[in-house]
VOBA-1610 file (N, C-alpha, C; in pm, whole numbers, padded with zeros to 5 digits, always signed):
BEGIN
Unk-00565+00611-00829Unk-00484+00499-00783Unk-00502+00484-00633Unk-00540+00379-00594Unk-00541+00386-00474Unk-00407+00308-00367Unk-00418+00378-00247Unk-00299+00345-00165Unk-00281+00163-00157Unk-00125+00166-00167Unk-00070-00009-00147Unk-00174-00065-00039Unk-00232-00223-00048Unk-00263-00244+00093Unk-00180-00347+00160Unk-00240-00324+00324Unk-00127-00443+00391Unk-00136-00584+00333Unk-00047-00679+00359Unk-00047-00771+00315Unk-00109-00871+00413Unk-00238-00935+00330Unk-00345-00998+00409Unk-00300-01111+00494Unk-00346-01133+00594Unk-00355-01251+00678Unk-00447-01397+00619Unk-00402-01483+00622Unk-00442-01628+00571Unk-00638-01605+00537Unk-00691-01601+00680Unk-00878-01593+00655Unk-00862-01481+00611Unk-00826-01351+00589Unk-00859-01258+00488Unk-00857-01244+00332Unk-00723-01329+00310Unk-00725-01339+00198Unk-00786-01468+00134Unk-00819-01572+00221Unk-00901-01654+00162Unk-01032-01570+00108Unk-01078-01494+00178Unk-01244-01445+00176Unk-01221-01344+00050Unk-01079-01353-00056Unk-01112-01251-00180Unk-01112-01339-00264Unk-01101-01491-00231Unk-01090-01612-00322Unk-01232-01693-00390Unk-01204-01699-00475Unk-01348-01813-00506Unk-01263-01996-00533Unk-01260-02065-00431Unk-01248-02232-00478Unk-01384-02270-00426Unk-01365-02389-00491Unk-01479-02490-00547Unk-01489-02568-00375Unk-01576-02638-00309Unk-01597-02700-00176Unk-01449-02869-00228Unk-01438-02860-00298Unk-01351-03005-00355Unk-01204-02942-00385Unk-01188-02842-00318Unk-01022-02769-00358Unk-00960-02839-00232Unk-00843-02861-00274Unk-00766-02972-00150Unk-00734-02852-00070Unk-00667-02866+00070Unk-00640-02788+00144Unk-00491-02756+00115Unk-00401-02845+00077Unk-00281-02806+00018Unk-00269-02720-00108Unk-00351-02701-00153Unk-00322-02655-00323Unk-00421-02469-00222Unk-00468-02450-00140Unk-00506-02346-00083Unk-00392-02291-00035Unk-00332-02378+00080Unk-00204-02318+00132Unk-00078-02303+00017Unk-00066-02356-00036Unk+00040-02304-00175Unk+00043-02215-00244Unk-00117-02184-00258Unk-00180-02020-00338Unk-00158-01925-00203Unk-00151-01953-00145Unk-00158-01848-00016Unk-00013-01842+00034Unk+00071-01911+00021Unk+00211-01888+00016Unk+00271-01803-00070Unk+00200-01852-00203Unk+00306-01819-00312Unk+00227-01648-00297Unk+00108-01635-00267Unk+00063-01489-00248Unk+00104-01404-00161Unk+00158-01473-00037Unk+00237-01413+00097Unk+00377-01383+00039Unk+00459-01476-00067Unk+00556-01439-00097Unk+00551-01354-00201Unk+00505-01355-00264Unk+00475-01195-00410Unk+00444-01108-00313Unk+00413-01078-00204Unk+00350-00917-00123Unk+00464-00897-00064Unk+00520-00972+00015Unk+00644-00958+00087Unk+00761-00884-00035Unk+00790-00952-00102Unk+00896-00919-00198Unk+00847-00764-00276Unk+00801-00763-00260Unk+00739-00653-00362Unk+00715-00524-00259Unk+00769-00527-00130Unk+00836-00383-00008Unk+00693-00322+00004Unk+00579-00423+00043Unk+00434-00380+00106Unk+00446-00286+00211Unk+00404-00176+00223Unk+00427-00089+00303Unk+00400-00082+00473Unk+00457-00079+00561Unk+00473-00122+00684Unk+00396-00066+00765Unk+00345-00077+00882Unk+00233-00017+00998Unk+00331+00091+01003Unk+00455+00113+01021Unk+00555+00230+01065Unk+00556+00309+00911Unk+00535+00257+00787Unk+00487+00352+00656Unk+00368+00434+00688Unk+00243+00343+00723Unk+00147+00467+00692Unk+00190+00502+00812Unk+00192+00514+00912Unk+00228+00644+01018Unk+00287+00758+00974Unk+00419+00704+00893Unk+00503+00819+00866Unk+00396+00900+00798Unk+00314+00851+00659Unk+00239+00887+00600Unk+00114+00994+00644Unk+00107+00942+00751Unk-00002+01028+00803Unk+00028+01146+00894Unk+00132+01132+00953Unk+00250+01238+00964Unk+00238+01364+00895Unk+00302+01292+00746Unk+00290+01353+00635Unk+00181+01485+00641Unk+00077+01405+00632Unk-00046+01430+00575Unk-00099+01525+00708Unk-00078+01508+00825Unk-00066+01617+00887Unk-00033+01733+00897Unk+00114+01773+00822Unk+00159+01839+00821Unk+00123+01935+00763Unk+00067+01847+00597Unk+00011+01888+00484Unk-00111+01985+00556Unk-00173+01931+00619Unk-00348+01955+00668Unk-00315+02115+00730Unk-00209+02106+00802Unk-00176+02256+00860Unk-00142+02377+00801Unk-00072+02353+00633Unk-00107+02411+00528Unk-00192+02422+00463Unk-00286+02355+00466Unk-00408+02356+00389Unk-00393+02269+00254Unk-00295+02204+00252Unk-00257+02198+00121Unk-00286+01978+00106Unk-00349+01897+00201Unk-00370+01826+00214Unk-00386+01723+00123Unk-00531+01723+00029Unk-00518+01678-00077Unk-00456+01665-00182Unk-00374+01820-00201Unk-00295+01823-00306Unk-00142+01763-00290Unk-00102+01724-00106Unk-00033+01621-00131Unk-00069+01466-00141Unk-00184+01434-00087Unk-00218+01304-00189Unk-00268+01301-00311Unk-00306+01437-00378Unk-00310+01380-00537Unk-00168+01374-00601Unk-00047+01478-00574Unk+00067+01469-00590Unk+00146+01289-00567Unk+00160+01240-00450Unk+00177+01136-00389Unk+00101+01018-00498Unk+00006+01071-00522Unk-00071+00911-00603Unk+00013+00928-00774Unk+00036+01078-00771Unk+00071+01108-00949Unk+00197+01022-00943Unk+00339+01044-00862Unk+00435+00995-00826Unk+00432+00852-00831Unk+00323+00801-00752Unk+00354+00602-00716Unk+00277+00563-00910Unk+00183+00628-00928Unk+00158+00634-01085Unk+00241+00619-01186Unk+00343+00677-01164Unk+00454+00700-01258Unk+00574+00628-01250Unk+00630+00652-01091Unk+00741+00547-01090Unk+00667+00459-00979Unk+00663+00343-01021Unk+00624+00218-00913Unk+00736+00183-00823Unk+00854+00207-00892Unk+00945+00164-00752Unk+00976+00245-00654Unk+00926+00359-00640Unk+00919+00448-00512Unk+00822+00391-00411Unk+00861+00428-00254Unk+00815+00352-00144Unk+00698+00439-00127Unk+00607+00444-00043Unk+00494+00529-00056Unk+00540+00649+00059Unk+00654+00641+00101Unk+00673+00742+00233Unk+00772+00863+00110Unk+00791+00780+00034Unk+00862+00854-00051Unk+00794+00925-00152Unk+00715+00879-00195Unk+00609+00976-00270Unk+00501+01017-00185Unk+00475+01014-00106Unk+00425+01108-00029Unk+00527+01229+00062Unk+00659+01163+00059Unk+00747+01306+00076Unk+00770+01362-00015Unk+00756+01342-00142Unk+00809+01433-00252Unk+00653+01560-00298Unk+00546+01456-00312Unk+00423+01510-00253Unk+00420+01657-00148Unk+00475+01593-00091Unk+00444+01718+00071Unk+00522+01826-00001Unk+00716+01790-00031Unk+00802+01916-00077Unk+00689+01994-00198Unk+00674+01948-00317Unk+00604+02016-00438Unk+00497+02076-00332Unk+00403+02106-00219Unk+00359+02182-00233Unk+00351+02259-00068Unk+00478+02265-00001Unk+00482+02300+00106Unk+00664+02300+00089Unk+00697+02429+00065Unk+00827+02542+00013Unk+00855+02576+00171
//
């Protein structure tokens, strides 16, 4: 599973799109709204998330135990989707750093 991503900016997320050269420019910005509003609502994880995250994962690294809190962390967002990713990557870190 791979990590949430940020939620794209207008030319980025056009460039994962395929329309036709005859797509109106309104019916673009409406798909790109209604796509800005599904990412938003749905608690996309924040520039101040992955920090914490990598934090995390620091910490992890000083135990040695690094990967096994991001394979932990990915098992977690796997299972329950409504956990935040700072949160399964803290539950991650506890299971293997006592």
């Amino acid at each position: 599973m791979k990590i949430p991503k940020k939620v794209l900016d207008a030319h980025s997320w056009l460039e994962t799109q395929t329309y036709t050269n005859g797509e109106s420019v309104s019916l673009l910005m409406d798909d790109y709204a209604t796509y800005y509003h599904a990412a938003m609502n749905t608690k996309s994880p924040t520039t101040t998330d992955y920090d914490h995250v990598d934090l995390i994962l620091k910490g992890a690294e000083g135990y040695g135990v690094k990967m096994e809190v991001e394979r932990s962390a990915h098992q977690y967002l796997a299972t329950d989707p409504t956990l935040t990713l700072v949160e399964a990557y803290t539950y991650g870190y506890n299971d293997w750093v006592k």
